[in-house]
TORMAR-911213 format. One record per residue (C-alpha): x, y, z; residue in three letters. Coordinates in pm, whole numbers, plus 32768, in hexadecimal, padded with zeros to 4 digits. Example, Ala and Ser with C-alpha at 12.3 -4.5 7.8 and 13.67 -1.06 7.14 Angstrom:
BEGIN
84CE7E3E830CALA/85577F9682CASER/
# end
This chain:
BEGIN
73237C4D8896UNK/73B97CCA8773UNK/75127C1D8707UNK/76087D118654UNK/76757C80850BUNK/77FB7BF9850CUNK/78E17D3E84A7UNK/79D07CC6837CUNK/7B337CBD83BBUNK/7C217DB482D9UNK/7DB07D888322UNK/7E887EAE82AFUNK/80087EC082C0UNK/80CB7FE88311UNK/7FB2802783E6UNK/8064811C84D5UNK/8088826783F8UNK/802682EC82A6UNK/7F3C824C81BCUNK/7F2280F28298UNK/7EA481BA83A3UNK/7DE5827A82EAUNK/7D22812F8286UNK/7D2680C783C5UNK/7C4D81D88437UNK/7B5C82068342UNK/7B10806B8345UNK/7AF0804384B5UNK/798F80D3849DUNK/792A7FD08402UNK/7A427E7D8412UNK/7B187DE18521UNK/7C5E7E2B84ECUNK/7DBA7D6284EAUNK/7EB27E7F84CFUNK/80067E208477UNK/81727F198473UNK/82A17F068543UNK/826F80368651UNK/81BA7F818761UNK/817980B08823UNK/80D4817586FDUNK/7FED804E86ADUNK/7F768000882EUNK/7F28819B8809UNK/7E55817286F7UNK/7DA98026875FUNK/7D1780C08895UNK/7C9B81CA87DEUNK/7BFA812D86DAUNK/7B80804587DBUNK/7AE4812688B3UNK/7A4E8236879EUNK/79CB814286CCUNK/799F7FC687B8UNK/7A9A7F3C8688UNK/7B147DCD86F7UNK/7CB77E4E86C1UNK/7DB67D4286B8UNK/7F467D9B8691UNK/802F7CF285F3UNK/81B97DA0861DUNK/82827D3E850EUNK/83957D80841CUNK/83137D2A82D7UNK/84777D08824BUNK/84A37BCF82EBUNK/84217A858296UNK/83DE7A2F843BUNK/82F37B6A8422UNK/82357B0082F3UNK/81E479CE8363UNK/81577A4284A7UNK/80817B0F83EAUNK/802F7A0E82D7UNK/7FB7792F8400UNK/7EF07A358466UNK/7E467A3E8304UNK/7E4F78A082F3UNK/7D0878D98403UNK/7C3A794082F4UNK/7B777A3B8327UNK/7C097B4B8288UNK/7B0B7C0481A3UNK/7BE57D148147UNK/7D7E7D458129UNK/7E1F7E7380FDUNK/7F927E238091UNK/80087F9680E1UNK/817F7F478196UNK/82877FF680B5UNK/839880D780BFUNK/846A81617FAAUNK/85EA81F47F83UNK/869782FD7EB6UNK/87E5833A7E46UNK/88B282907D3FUNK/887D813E7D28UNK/8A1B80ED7D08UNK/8A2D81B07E37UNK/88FF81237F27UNK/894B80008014UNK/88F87ECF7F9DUNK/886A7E4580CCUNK/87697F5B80FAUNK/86F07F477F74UNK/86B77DA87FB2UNK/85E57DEC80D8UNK/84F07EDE7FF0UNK/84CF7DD67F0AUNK/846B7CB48032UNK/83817DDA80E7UNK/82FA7E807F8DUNK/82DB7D3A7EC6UNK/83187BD57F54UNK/82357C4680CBUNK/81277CAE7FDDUNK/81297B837EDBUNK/812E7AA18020UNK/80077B5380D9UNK/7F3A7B687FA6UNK/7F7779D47F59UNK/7F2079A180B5UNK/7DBF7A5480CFUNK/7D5479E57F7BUNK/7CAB78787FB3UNK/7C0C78DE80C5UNK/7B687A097FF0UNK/7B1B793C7EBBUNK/7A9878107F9CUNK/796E78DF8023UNK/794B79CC7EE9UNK/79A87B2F7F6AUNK/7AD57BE87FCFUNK/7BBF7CEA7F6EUNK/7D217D427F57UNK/7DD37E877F4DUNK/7F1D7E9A7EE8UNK/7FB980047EDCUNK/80B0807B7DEBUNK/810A81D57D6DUNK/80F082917C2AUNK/8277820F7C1EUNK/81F080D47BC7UNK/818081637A59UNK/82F3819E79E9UNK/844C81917A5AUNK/84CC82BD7B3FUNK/861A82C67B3EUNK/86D282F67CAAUNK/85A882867D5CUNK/85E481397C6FUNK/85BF7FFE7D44UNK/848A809F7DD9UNK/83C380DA7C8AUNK/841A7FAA7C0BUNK/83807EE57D49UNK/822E7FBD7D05UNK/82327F677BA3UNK/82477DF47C43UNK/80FE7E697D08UNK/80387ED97BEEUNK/80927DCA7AF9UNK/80427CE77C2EUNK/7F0D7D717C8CUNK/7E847D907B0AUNK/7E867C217ABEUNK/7E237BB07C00UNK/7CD27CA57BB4UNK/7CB07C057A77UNK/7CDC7AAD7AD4UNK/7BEE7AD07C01UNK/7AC77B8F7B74UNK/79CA7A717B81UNK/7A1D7A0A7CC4UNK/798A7B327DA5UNK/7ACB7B927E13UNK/7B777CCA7DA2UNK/7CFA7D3A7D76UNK/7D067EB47D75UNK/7E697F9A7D3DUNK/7E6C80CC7DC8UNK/7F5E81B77D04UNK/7F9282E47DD8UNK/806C84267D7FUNK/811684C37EAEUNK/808884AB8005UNK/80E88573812FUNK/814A8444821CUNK/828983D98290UNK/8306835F8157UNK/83D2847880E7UNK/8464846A8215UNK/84BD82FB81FFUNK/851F83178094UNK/861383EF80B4UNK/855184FA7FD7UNK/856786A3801DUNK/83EA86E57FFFUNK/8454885F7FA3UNK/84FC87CC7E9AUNK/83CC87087E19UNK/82B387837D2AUNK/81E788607DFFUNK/809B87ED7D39UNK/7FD4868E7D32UNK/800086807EB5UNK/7F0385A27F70UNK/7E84857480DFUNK/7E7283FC8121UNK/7D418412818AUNK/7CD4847B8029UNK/7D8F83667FA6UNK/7CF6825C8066UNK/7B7482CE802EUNK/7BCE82B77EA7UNK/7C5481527EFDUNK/7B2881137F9BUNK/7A4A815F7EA7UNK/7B2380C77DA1UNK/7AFB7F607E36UNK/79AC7F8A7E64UNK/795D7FE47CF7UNK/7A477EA27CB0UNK/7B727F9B7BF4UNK/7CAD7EF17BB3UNK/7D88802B7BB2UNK/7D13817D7C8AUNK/7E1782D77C45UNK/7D8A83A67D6DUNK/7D7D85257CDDUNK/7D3C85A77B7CUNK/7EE6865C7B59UNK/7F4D84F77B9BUNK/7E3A84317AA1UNK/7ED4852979D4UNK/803F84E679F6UNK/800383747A02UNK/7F5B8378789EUNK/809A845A782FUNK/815C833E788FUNK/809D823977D5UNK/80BE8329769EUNK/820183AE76A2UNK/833682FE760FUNK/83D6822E770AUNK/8524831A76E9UNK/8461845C771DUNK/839D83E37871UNK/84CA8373791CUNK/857684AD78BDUNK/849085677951UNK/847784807AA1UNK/85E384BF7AA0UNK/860786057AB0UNK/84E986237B86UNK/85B0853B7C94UNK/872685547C58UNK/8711868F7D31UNK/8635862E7E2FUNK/86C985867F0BUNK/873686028093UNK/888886B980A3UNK/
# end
């Protein structure tokens, strides 16, 4: 009788829409999944689908990742160790005028966009390193290469990400397990929507599917890349801001932004 080999086990947050789900799907061929995001109904629909198209073991988790109860739920999860693969995807951003944005709603962006990921990531980690092989993805945004001024607190947790997600690479490299950032441009998910943002409003070039950005992800960790910029407009623009003086790039993300947000 032939035994089928263990499947891995991959956990992705914001699981339920967008780029999350978008990794959801194309690892579920291949992993068991632990799928984590705060709409239970949207993540029971997609677990018995992946389940039944591709036999994928699918465990839930419902939880608000802007809350310390709901980290540590999920951070138990993780504790079991056999996570193989974490994709720290759960994020959300505003717009507007920082003087002008609630408070409340900018502190949650910074415990979903930075303090969720930075525990998640501290949780998987000994597990990884113990058996020599693993690897984290933590998403950010091209926002993460410069300021953007009224979409400010959100840029500045993605610039967290990246700086995050760089030495953690670095730092790991002879242990077998790899820290990957994924840099995307815009995405057509729900996070203009979230955000705040007028998508007619928005650069109508550099637009990705996220299923595009997710197989450049893919490949990125499995070439062992620190930092992956899905589409050649947005390598582009990111190496414009690493060039351009500080004042010029956040001129132009200004003007780009101070109009584009919903009437």
């Amino acid at each position: 009788m032939t035994v089928e080999p263990a499947r891995p086990h991959a956990l992705v947050t914001g699981a339920s829409s967008g780029i999350g789900e978008a990794f959801a799907r194309q690892l579920a061929p291949k992993h068991d999944l632990v799928l984590v995001a705060r709409r239970q109904d949207r993540l029971d629909a997609l677990a018995a689908e992946l389940a039944d198209r591709h036999g994928a073991g699918v465990q839930i988790i419902v939880a608000d990742l802007s809350t310390d109860s709901a980290v540590s739920e999920v951070e138990q999860r993780i504790a079991h160790g056999d996570i193989e693969l974490l994709v720290n995807n759960a994020g959300f951003g505003t717009s507007g005028e920082f003087a002008r944005l609630p408070l409340d709603r900018e502190l949650e962006e910074l415990d979903v966009n930075v303090r969720a990921l930075v525990r998640l990531t501290r949780a998987a980690l000994p597990a990884m390193v113990g058996r020599g092989r693993g690897g984290i993805i933590n998403v950010a945004s091209m926002g993460a290469f410069q300021a953007v001024p009224y979409m400010t607190t959100y840029a500045a947790t993605k610039a967290f990400v990246l700086h995050f997600s760089e030495g953690l690479h670095e730092e790991l490299k002879k242990s077998g397990v790899t820290v990957t950032c994924l840099c995307p441009g815009p995405v057509r998910t729900e996070f203009q929507q979230t955000a705040g943002l007028d998508e007619s409003r928005m650069p109508g070039m550099g637009w990705a599917t996220p299923d595009r950005v997710v197989r450049t992800a893919l490949k990125a960790l499995a070439a062992r890349r620190a930092i992956v910029v899905p589409g050649g407009m947005n390598v582009a623009a990111s190496a414009f801001a690493k060039v351009a003086p500080r004042s010029l790039a956040r001129r132009v993300a200004g003007a780009m932004f101070r109009d584009a947000g919903t009437k």
